[in-house]
N, C-alpha and C positions, 0 to 999 in steps of 0.2 A: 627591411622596414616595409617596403610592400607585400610582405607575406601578411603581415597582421590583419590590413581590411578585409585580404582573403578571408583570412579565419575567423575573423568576426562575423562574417557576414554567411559563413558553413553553419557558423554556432547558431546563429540568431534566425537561420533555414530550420535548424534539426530543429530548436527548442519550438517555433511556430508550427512548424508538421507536428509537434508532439501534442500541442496545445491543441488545436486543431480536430485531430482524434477524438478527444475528448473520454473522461476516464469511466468508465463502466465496472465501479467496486464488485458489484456481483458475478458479471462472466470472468475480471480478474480472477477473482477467489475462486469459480469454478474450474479455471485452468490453471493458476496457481496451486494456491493454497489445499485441494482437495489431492494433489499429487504428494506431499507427505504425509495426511492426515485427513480422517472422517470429521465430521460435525461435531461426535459424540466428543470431543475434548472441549468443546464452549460450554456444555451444557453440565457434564460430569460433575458430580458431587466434588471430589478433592481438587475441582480446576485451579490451577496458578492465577487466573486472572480474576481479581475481585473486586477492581477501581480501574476506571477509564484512565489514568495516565500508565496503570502498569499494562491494559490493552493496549496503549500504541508503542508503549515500549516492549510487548511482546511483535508486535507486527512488524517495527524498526528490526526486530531483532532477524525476523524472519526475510526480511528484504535483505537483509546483509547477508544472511545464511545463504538465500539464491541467488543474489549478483544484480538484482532488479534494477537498485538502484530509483526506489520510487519518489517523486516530487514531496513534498511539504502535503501539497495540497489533496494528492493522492492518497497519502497514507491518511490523512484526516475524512476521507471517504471512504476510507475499506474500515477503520473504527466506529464509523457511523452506523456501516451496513452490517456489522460483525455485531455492535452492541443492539441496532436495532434489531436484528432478524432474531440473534442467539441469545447474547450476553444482558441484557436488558439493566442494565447498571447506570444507579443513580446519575445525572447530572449535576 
């Protein structure tokens, strides 16, 4: 039973280090996302993504494919910067 406050109080270190940081979608993506794949797939005539929900379900998809493991709040930041820089798809 006294193991728990431990670990709650490990979890709720790591997740405020993490908060903390604070998330930078663009150098993500350049250390990410540019290690399987160039630009040239946002932009492409036959691209897969053509509406902003199938964008974060392409980025969901790709956080799972690496093991990232990205917050809610992150992933809603790397579709931001993804549809703003590249994808330029309605709201």
């Amino acid at each position: 039973m006294k193991r728990l406050p431990v670990a709650l109080c490990c979890l709720l270190a790591t997740l405020a280090a993490r908060a903390g940081e604070g998330f930078h979608a663009e150098s993500f993506h350049a250390r990410n996302c540019t290690g399987c794949h160039d630009t040239s797939v946002y932009t492409r005539p036959d691209r897969r993504v053509n509406s902003l929900p199938r964008l974060e379900s392409q980025v969901r998809m790709c956080d799972a494919n690496l093991g990232i493991k990205l917050l809610d709040d992150e992933i809603e930041a790397l579709v931001d910067y993804l549809n703003r820089n590249f994808y330029k798809l309605a709201r």
